[in-house]
C-alpha beads as a LAMMPS data file, in Angstrom:
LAMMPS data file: protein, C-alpha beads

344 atoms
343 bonds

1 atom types
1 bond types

-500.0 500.0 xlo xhi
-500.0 500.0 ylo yhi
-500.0 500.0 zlo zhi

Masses

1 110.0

Atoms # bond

1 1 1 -5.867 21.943 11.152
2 1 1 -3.456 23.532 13.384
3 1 1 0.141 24.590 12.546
4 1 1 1.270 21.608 14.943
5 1 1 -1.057 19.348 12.392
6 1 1 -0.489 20.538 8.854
7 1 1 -3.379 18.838 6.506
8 1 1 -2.086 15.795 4.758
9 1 1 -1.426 16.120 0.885
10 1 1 -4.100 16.024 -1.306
11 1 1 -4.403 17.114 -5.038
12 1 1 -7.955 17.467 -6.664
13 1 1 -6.547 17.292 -10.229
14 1 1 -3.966 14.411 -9.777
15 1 1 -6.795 12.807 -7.799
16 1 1 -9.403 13.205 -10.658
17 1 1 -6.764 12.272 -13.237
18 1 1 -5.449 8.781 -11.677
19 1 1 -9.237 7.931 -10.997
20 1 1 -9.888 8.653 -14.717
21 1 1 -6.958 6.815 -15.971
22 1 1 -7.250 3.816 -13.565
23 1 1 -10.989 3.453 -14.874
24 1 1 -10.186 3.619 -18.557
25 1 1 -7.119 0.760 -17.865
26 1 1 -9.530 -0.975 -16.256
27 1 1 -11.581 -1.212 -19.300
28 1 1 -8.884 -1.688 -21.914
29 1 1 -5.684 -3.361 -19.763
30 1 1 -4.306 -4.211 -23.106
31 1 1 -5.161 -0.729 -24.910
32 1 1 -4.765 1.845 -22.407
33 1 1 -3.293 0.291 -19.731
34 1 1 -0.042 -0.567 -21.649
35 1 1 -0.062 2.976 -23.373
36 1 1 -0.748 4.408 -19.366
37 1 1 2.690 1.888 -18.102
38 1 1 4.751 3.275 -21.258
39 1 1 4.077 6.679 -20.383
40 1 1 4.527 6.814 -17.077
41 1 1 7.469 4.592 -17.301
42 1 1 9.421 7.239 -19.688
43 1 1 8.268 9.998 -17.401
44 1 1 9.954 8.113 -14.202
45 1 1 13.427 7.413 -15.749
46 1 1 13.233 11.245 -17.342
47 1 1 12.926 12.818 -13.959
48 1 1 14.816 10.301 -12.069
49 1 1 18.030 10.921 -14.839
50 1 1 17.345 14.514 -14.063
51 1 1 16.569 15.658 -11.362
52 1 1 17.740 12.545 -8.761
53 1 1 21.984 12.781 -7.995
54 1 1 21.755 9.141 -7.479
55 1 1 20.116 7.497 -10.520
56 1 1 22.167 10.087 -12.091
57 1 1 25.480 8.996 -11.297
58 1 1 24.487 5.395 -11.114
59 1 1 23.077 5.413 -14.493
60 1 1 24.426 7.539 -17.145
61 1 1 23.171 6.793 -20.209
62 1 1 20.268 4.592 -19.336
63 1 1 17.295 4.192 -21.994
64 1 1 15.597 1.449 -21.070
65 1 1 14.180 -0.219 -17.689
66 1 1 16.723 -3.052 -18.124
67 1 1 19.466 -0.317 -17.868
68 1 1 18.821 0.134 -14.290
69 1 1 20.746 -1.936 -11.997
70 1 1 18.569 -3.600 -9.153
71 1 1 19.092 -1.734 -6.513
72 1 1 18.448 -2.568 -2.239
73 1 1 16.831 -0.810 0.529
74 1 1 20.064 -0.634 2.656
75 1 1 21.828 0.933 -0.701
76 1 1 19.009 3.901 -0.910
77 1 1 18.879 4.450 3.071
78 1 1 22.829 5.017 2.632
79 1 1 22.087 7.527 -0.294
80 1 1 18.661 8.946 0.741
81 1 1 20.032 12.765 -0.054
82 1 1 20.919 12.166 -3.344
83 1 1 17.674 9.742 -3.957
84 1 1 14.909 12.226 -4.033
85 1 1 13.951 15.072 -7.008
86 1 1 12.613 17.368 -4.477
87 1 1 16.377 18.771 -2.853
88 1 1 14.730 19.590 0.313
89 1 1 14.227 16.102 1.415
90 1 1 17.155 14.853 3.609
91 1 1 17.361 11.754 6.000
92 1 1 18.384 13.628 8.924
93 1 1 14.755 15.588 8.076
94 1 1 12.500 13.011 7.475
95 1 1 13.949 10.916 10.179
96 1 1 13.274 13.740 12.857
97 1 1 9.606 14.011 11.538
98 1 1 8.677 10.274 11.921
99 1 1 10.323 10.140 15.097
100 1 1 7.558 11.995 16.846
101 1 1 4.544 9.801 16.604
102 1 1 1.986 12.711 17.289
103 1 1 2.863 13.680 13.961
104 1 1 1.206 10.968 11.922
105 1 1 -0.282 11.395 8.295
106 1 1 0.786 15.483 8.760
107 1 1 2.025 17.111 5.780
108 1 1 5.652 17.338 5.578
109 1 1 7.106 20.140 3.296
110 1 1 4.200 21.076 2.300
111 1 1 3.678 18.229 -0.395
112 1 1 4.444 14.887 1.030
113 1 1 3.430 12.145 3.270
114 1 1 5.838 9.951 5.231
115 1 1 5.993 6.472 6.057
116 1 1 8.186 4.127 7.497
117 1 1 8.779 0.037 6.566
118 1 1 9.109 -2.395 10.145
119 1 1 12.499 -3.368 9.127
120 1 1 11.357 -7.151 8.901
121 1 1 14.103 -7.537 6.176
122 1 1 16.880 -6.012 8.848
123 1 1 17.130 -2.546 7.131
124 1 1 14.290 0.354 8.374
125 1 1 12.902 2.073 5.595
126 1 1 11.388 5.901 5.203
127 1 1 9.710 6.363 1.962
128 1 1 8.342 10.105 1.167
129 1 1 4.689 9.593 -1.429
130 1 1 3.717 12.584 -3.204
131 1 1 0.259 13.609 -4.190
132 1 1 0.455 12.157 -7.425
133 1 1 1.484 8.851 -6.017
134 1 1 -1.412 9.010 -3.103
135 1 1 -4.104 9.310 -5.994
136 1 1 -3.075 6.721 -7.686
137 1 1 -3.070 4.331 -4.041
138 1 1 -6.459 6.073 -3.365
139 1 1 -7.628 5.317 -6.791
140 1 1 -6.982 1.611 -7.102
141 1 1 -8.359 1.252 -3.671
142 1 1 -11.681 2.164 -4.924
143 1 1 -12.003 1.378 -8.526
144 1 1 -9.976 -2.633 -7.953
145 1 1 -9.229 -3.645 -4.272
146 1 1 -12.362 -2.898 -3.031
147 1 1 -14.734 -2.606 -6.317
148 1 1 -14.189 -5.768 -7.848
149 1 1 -17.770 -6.893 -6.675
150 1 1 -17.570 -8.926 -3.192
151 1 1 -18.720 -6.257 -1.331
152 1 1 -20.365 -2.842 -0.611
153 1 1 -18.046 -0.857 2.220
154 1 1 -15.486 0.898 0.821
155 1 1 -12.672 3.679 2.080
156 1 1 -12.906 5.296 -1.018
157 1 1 -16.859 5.930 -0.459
158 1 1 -17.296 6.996 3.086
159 1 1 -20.582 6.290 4.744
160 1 1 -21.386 7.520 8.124
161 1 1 -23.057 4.456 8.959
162 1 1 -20.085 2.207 8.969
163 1 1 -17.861 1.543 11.520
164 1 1 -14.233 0.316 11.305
165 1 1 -11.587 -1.227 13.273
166 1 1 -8.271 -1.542 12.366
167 1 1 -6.073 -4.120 14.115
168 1 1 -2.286 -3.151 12.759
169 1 1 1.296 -1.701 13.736
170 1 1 0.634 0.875 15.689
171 1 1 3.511 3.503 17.796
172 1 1 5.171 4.571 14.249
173 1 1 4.471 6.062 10.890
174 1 1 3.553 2.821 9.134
175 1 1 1.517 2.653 5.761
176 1 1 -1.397 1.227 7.375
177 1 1 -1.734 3.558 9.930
178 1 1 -0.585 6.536 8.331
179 1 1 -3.016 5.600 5.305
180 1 1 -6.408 5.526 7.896
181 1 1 -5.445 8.697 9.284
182 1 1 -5.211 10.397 6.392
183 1 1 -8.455 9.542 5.029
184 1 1 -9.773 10.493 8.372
185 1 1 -8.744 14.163 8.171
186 1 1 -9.857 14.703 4.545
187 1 1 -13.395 13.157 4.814
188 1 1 -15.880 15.735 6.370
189 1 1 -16.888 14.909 9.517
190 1 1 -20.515 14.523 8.270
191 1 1 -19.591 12.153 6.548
192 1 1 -17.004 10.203 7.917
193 1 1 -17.437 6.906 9.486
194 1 1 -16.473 5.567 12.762
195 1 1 -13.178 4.589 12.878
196 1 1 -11.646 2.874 15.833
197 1 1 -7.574 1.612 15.710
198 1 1 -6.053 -1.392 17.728
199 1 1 -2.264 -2.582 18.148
200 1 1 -1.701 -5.889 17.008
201 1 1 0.707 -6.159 19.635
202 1 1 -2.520 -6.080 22.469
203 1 1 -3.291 -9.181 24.017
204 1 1 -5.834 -11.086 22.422
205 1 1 -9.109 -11.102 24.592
206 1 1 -8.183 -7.205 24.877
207 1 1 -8.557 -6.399 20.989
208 1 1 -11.597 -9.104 20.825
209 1 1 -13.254 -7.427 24.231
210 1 1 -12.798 -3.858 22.664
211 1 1 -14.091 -5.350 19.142
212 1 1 -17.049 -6.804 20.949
213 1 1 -18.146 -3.229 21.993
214 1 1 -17.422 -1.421 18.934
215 1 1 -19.063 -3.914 16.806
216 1 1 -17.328 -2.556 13.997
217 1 1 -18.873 -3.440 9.887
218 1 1 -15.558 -3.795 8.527
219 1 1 -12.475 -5.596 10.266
220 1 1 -9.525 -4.402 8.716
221 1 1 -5.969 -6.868 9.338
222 1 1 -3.261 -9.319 9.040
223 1 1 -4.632 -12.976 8.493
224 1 1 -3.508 -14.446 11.155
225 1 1 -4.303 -11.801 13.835
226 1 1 -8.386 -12.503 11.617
227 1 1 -7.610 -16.222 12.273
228 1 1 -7.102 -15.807 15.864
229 1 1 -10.349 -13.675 15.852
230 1 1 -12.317 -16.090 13.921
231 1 1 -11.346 -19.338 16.522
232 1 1 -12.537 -16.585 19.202
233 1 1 -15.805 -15.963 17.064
234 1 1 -16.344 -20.046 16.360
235 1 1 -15.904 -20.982 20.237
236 1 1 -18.396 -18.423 21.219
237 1 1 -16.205 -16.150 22.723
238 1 1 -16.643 -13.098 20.482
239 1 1 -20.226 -12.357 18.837
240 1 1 -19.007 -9.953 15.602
241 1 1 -21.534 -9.397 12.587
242 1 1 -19.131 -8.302 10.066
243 1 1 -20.239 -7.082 6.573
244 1 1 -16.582 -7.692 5.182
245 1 1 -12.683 -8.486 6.349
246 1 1 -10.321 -6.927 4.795
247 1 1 -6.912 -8.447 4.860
248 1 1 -3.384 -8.137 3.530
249 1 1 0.600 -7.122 4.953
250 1 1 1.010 -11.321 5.280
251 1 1 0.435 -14.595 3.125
252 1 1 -3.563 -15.718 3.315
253 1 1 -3.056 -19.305 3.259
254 1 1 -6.673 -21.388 1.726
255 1 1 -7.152 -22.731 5.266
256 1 1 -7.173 -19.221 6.930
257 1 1 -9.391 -17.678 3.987
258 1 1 -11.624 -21.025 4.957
259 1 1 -11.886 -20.468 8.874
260 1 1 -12.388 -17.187 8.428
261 1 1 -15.227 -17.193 6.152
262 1 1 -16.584 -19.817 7.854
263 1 1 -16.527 -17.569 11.309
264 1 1 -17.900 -14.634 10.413
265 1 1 -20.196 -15.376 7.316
266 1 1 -18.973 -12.579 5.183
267 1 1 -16.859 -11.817 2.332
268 1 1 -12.706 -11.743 2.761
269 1 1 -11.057 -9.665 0.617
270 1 1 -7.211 -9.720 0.352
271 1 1 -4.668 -7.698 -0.864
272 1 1 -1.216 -7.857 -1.485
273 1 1 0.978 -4.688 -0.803
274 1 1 4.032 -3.039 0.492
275 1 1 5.591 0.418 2.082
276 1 1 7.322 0.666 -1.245
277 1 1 3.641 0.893 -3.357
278 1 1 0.769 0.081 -1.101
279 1 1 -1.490 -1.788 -3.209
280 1 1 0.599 -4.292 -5.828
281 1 1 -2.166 -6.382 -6.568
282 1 1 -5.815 -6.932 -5.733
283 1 1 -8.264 -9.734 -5.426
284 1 1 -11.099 -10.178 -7.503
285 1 1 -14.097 -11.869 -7.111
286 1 1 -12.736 -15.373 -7.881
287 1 1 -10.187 -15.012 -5.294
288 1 1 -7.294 -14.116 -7.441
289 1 1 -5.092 -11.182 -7.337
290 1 1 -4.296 -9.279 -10.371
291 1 1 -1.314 -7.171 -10.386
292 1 1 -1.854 -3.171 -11.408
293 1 1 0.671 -3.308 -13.793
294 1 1 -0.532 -0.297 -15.110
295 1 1 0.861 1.698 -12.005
296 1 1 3.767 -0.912 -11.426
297 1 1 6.519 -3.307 -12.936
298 1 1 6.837 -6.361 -10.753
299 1 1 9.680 -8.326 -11.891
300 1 1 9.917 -11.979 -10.527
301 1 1 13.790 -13.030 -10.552
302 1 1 16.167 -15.554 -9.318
303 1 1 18.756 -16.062 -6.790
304 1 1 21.404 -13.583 -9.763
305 1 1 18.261 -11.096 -10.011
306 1 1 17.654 -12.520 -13.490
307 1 1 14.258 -12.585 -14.810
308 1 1 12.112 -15.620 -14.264
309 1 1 9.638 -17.430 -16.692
310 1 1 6.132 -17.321 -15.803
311 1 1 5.179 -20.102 -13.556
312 1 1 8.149 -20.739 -11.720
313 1 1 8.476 -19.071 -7.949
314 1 1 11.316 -16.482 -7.872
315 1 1 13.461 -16.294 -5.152
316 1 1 13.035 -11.994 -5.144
317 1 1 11.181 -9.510 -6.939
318 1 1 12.020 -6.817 -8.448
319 1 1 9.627 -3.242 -7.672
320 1 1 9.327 0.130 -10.281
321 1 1 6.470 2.450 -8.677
322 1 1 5.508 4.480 -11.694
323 1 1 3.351 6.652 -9.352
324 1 1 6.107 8.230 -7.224
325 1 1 8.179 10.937 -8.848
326 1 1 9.469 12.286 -5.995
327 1 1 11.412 9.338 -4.366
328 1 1 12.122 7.215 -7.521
329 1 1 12.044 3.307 -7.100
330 1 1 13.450 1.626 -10.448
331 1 1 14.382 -1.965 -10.025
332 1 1 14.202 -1.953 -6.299
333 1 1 14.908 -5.405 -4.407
334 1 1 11.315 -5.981 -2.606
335 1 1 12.677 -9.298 -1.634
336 1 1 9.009 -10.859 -1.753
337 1 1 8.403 -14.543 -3.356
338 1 1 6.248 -14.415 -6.361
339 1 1 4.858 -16.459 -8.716
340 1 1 2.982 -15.385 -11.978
341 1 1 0.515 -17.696 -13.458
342 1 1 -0.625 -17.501 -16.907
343 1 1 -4.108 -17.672 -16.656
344 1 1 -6.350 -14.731 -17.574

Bonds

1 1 1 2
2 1 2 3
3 1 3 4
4 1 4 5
5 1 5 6
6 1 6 7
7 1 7 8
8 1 8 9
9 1 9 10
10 1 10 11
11 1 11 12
12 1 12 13
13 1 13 14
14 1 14 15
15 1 15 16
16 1 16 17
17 1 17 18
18 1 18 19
19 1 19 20
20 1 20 21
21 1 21 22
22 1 22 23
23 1 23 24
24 1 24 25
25 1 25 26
26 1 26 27
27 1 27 28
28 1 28 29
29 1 29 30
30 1 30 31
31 1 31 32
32 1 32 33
33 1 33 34
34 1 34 35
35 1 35 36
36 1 36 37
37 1 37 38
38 1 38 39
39 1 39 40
40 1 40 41
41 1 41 42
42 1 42 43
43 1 43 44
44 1 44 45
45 1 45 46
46 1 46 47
47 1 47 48
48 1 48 49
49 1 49 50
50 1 50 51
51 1 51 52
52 1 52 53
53 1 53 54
54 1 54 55
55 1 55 56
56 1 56 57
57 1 57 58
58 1 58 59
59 1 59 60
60 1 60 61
61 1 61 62
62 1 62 63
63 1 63 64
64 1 64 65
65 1 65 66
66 1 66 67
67 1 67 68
68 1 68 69
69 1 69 70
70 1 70 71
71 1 71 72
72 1 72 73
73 1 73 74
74 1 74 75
75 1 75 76
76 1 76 77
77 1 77 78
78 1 78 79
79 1 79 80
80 1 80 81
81 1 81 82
82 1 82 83
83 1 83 84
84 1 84 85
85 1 85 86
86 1 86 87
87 1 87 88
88 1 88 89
89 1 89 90
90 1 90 91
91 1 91 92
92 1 92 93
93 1 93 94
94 1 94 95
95 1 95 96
96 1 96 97
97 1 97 98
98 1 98 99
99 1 99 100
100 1 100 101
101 1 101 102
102 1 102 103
103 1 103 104
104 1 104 105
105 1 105 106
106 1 106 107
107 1 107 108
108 1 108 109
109 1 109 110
110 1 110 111
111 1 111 112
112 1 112 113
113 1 113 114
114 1 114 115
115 1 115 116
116 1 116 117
117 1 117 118
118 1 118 119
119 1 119 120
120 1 120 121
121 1 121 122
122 1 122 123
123 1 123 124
124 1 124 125
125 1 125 126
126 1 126 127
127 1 127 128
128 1 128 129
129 1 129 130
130 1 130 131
131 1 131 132
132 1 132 133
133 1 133 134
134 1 134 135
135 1 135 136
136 1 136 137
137 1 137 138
138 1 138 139
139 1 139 140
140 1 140 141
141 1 141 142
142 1 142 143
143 1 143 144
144 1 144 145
145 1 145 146
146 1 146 147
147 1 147 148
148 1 148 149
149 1 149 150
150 1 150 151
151 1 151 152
152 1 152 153
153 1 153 154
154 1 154 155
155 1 155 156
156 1 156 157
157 1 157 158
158 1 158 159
159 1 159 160
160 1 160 161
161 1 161 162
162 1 162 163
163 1 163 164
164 1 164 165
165 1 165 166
166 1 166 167
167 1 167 168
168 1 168 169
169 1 169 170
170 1 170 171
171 1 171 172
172 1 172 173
173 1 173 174
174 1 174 175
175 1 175 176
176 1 176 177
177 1 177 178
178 1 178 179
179 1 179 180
180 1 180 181
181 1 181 182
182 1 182 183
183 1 183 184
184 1 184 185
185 1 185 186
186 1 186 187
187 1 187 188
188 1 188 189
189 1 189 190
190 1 190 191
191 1 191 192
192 1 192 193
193 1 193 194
194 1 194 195
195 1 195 196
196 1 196 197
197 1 197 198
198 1 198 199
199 1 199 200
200 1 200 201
201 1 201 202
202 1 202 203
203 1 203 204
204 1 204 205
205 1 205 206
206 1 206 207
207 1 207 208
208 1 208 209
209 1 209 210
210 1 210 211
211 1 211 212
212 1 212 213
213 1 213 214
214 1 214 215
215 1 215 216
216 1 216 217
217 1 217 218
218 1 218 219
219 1 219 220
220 1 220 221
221 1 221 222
222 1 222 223
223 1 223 224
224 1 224 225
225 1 225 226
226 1 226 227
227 1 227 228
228 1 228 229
229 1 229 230
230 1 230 231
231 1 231 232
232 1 232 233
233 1 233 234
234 1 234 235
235 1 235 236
236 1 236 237
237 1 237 238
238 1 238 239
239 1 239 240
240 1 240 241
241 1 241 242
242 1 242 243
243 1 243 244
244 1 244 245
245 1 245 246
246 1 246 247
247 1 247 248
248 1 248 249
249 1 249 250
250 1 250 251
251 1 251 252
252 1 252 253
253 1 253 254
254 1 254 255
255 1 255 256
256 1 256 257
257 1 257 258
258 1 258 259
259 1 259 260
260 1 260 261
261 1 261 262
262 1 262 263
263 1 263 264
264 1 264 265
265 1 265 266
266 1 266 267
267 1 267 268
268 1 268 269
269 1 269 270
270 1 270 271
271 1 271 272
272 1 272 273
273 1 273 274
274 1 274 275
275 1 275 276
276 1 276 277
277 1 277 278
278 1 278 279
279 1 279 280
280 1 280 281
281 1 281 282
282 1 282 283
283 1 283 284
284 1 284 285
285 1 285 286
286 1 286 287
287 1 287 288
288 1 288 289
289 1 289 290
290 1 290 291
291 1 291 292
292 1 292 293
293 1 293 294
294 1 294 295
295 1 295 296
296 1 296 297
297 1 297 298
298 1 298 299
299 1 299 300
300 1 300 301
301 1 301 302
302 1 302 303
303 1 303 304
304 1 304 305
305 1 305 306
306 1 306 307
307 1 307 308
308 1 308 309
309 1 309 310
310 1 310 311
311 1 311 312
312 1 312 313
313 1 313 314
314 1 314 315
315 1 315 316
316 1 316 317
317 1 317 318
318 1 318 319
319 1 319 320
320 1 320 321
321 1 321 322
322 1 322 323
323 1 323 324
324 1 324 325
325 1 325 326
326 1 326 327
327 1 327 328
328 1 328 329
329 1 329 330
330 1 330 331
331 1 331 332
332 1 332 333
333 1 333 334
334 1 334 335
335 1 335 336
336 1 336 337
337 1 337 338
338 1 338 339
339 1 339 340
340 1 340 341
341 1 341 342
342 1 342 343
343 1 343 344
């Protein structure tokens, strides 16, 4: 890498440990994956009350998660000096970095990795993930979203023979994006796959034309931008042999998951994430998605941010990343619709 392109963060003992850990709560989600939330749960709100101004002065006092008053996107953006541990980090900083697009998944300060939210919800967000918090996203990549048995390509085991496209937001520092060109500078180059990226924003028969002559083994997406592809790929119009889709960033509805099945005769796997913690919850085989709770708190609440019994759709949701010590998130107002259903 050159000094313009500093090497994106990467931590072989963090890595090993949340690979470790995410295996073991894996095996025992009742055993070790409760004792793995406690933990890292007291270790957020300890360096949060001491080393972050803001949950400092918001929160003297606090013990508990329940101490911590919900807290919104707009409020952090207006605080973002006094939000993160590390002193160093500063709006005005981080701002400046992500406003040059050439600098995409490049280290920043040495230790972090920037990205940005659209601003769907009306307020832009820049979130700063730290090594610790990347191993844990890189671990439940591999070991849940895409090891729960529906398929064989996977970004966390890097084949040469397979060949990607990724049809996203493109132009800005957004997870997606950020999170492919990352794992593109730290894989060897012997052993990296092909990996070709598409805007979204393209017109249609130009992403399906430039699709066509890739011929890519994984499709990675939104599920709508797949269902467009797959009415493309049922009239004839686009001849893909896909070993897997990979979907998530939007709702999958059962009618899209249908079509696009049905179009390109291989498995869809879906995901459910966000800028704030990029993989919530994953799908398993049967088509469900099982929150890592291990590495999260996801609270469902209502239209007063109080909690919600299982079942019943909340009108927000309430985020605590347990990965991220850097730029704490305790109680944070995702604004998602969620509903928790009590089967295994």
């Amino acid at each position: 890498m050159t000094a313009q392109h500093p090497s994106p963060p990467f931590d072989t003992w963090l890595w090993m440990q949340a690979w470790s850990e995410t295996w073991c709560a894996g095996l025992d989600p009742a055993g070790a994956g409760q004792r793995l939330r406690a933990q890292r749960l007291a270790r957020l709100s300890d360096a949060a009350l001491r080393d972050s101004p803001f949950y400092r002065q918001r929160h003297p006092g606090a013990h508990e998660l329940a101490d911590f008053r919900p807290v919104s996107k707009a409020e952090l953006m207006a605080h973002f000096d006094d939000w993160a541990t590390d002193r160093r980090i500063t709006r005005a900083a981080a701002q400046a970095f992500v406003a040059d697009p050439e600098r995409i998944a490049d280290g920043w300060l040495g230790h972090y990795l920037l990205w940005t939210s659209s601003g769907t919800s009306g307020e832009p967000g820049v979130f700063v993930q730290d090594a610790r918090s990347l191993a844990a996203y890189d671990a439940i990549d591999a070991l849940r979203l895409r090891g729960a048995g529906a398929g064989q390509a996977s970004l966390g085991s890097w084949g040469a023979r397979q060949r990607f496209a990724f049809v996203g937001a493109t132009g800005g520092h957004f997870a997606g994006l950020v999170s492919m060109e990352r794992l593109r500078r730290l894989v060897p180059a012997a052993l990296a796959p092909e990996i070709r990226v598409l805007s979204v924003l393209e017109p249609l028969c130009d992403v399906a034309q430039a699709l066509q002559a890739q011929q890519p083994s994984v499709l990675i997406t939104y599920p709508s931008c797949a269902a467009a592809l797959a009415r493309l790929q049922e009239a004839g119009q686009l001849r893909l042999a896909l070993e897997e889709v990979w979907m998530g960033g939007e709702q999958l509805s059962a009618e899209q998951r249908q079509q696009i099945q049905a179009a390109f005769g291989c498995p869809v796997r879906n995901n459910y994430g966000a800028s704030e913690f990029f993989t919530i919850a994953w799908e398993c085989a049967h088509g469900e998605l099982h929150l890592n709770d291990d590495w999260l708190v996801l609270e469902p609440v209502d239209e007063r941010l109080q909690p919600l019994p299982v079942g019943e759709m909340s009108h927000s949701t309430l985020l605590t990343n347990l990965a991220n010590l850097t730029q704490p998130l305790l109680r944070y107002q995702l604004g998602d619709r969620v509903r928790r259903v009590a089967e295994r």
